[in-house]
C-alpha positions as CSV (number, residue, x, y, z in Angstrom):
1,X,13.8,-0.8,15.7
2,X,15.2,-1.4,11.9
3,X,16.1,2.1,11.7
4,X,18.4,2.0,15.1
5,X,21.1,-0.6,13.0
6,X,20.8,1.5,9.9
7,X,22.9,4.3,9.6
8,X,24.7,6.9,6.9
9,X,26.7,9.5,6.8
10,X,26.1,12.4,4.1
11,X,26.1,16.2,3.8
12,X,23.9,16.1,1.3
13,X,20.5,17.4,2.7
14,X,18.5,14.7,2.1
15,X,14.9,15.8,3.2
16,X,14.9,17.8,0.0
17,X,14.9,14.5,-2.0
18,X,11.2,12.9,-2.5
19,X,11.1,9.3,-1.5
20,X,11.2,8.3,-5.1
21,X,14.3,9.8,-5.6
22,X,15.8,8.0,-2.4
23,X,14.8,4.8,-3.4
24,X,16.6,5.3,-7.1
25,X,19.4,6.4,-6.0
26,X,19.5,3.6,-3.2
27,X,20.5,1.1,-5.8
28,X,24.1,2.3,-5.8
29,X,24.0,3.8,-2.6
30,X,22.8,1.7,-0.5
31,X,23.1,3.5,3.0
32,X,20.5,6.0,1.3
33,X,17.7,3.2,1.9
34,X,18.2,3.8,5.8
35,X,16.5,7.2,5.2
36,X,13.5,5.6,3.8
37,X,13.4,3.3,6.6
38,X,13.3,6.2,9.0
39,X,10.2,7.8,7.1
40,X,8.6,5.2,6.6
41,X,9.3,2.5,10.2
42,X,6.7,3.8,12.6
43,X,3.4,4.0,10.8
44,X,4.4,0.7,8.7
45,X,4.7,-1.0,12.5
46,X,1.4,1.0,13.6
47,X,-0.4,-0.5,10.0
48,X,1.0,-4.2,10.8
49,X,0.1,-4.2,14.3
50,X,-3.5,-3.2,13.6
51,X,-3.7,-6.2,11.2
52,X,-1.7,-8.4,13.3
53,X,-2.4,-7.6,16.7
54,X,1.6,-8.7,17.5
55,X,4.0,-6.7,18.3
56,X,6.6,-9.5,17.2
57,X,4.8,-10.5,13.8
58,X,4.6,-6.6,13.0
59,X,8.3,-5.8,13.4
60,X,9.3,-9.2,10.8
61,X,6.5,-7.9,8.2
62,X,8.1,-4.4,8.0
63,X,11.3,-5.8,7.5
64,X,9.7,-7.8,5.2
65,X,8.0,-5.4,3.3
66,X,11.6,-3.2,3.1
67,X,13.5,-5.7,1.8
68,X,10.8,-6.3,-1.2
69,X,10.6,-2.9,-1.5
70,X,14.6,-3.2,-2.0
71,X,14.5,-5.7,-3.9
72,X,11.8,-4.9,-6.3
73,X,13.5,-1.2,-7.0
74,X,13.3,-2.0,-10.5
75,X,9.3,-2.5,-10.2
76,X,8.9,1.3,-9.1
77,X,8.6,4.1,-11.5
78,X,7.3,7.6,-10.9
79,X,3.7,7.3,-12.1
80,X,0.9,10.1,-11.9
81,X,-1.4,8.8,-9.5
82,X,1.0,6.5,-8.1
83,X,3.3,7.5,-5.6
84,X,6.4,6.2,-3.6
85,X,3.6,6.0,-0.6
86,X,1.2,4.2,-2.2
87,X,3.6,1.9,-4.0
88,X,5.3,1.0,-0.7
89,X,2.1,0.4,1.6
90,X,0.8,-1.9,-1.2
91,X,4.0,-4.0,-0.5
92,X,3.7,-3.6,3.5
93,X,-0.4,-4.6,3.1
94,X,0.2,-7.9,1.3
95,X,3.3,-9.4,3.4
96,X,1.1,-8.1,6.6
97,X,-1.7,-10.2,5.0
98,X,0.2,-13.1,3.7
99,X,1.0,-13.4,7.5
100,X,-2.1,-13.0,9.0
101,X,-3.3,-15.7,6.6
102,X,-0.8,-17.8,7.8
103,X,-0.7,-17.6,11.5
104,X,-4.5,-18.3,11.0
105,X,-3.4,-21.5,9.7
106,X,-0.9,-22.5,12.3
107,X,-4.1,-21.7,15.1
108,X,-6.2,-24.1,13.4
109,X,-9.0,-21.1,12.8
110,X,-9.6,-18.5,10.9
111,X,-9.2,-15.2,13.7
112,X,-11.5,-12.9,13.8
113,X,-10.6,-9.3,12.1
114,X,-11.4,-5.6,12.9
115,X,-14.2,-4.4,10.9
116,X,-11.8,-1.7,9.9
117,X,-9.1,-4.0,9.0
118,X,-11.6,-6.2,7.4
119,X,-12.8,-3.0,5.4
120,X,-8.6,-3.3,3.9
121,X,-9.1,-6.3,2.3
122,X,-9.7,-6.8,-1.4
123,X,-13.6,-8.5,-1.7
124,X,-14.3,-11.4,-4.4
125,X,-15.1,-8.8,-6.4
126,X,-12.1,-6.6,-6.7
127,X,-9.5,-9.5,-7.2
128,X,-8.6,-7.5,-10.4
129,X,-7.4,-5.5,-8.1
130,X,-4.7,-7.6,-6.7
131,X,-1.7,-6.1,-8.2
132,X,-3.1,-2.4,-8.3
133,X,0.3,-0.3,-7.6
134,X,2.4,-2.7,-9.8
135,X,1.2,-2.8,-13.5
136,X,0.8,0.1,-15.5
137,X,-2.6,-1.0,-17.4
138,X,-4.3,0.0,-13.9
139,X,-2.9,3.2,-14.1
140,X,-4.4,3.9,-17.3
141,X,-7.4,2.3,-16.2
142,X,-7.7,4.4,-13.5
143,X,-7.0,7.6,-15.4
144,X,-10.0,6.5,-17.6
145,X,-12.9,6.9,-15.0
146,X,-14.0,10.0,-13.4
147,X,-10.9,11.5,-11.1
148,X,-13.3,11.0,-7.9
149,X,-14.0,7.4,-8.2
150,X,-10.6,7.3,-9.5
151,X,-9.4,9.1,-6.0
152,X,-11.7,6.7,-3.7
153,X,-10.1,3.6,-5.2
154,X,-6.5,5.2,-4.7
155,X,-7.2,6.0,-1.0
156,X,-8.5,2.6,-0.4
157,X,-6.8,-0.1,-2.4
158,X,-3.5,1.9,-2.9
159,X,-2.9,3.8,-0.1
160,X,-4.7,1.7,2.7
161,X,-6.9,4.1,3.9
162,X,-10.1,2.3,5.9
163,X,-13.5,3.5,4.5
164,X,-14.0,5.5,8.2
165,X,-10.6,7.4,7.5
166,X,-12.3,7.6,3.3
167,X,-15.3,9.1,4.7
168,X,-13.7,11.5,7.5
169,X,-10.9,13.0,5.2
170,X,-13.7,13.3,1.9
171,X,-16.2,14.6,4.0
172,X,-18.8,12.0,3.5
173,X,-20.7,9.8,5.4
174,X,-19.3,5.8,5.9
175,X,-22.3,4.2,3.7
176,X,-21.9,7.0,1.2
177,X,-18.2,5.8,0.9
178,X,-19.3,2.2,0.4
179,X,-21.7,3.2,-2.3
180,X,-19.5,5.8,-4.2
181,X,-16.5,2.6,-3.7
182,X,-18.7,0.2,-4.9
183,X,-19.5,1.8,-8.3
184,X,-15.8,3.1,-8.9
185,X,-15.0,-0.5,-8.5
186,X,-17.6,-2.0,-11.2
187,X,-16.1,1.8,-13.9
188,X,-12.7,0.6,-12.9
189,X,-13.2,-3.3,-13.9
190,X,-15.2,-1.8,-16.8
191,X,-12.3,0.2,-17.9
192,X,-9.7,-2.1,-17.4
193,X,-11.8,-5.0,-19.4
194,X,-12.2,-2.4,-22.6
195,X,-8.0,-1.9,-22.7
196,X,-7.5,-5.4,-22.4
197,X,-9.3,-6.5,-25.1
198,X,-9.2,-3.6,-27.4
């Protein structure tokens, strides 16, 4: 695992530091990324593999997805509404994508996802949505609609979260979910329209 060839050496008690905070300070000390890894390594490789289905293709997107998030440092800024989390499975859910849609390619088809994967990606109607945890105009977008629609969108296109894991955690039933999701959608676009062109 990535985390087995990183290593550091501090006194510093680093667990009070939030991920954020880590990832700044990474920039000119770079054995501090290593502690991010270790957060953060499993349940990337558990999200990949359910996307993937390879144990292989799961362990080059995480590395993947760390060395964006590395190199993109600059991209991240402490946002309310946006955390490090959030920020850093948006990276991990497109290079696991990206992937997918390529080894589709090389088989010839088009392989058949898990509903609940399918559930992750972005419909034809939320392609606005493509860049969600990296420009700031969909933050304020998002702190323009009501904070529950606001919250569903979060927990699905930011953090990842499958509609089933929506509906268990907000105490709602799955087509509720879909329902209350598709209307925060068509306030969100709505939203994000009126600052564009005001």
């Amino acid at each position: 695992m990535l985390a087995d060839i990183m290593s550091f050496s501090t006194t510093e008690d680093l667990g009070a530091l939030s991920d954020g905070e880590i990832l700044s300070r990474s920039v000119k000390e770079h054995e501090l990324f290593a502690v991010l890894v270790r957060r953060y390594e499993a349940p990337f490789l558990r999200r990949a593999r359910l996307i993937l289905k390879s144990p292989e293709d799961a362990e080059e997107v995480v590395q993947d997805a760390f060395t964006k998030m590395y190199l993109y440092v600059d991209k991240y800024s402490e946002q309310e509404g946006a955390t490090f989390s959030s920020w850093a499975y948006t990276i991990l859910n497109r290079v696991a994508y990206t992937k997918y849609r390529v080894k589709s390619i090389e088989r010839g088809r088009r392989a058949e996802l898990l509903p609940e994967v399918y559930e992750m990606l972005p419909d034809s109607r939320a392609e606005f949505l493509e860049d969600l945890s990296l420009k700031s105009e969909v933050l304020a977008a998002l702190s323009k609609i009501p904070e529950t629609a606001a919250r569903l969108l979060r927990l699905q296109f930011i953090e990842g979260k499958t509609q089933e894991e929506i509906a268990s955690s907000e105490r709602l039933s799955v087509p509720a979910v879909k329902t209350r999701i598709h209307r925060a959608k068509k306030l969100f676009k709505d939203a994000y329209d009126k600052q564009r062109y005001e």
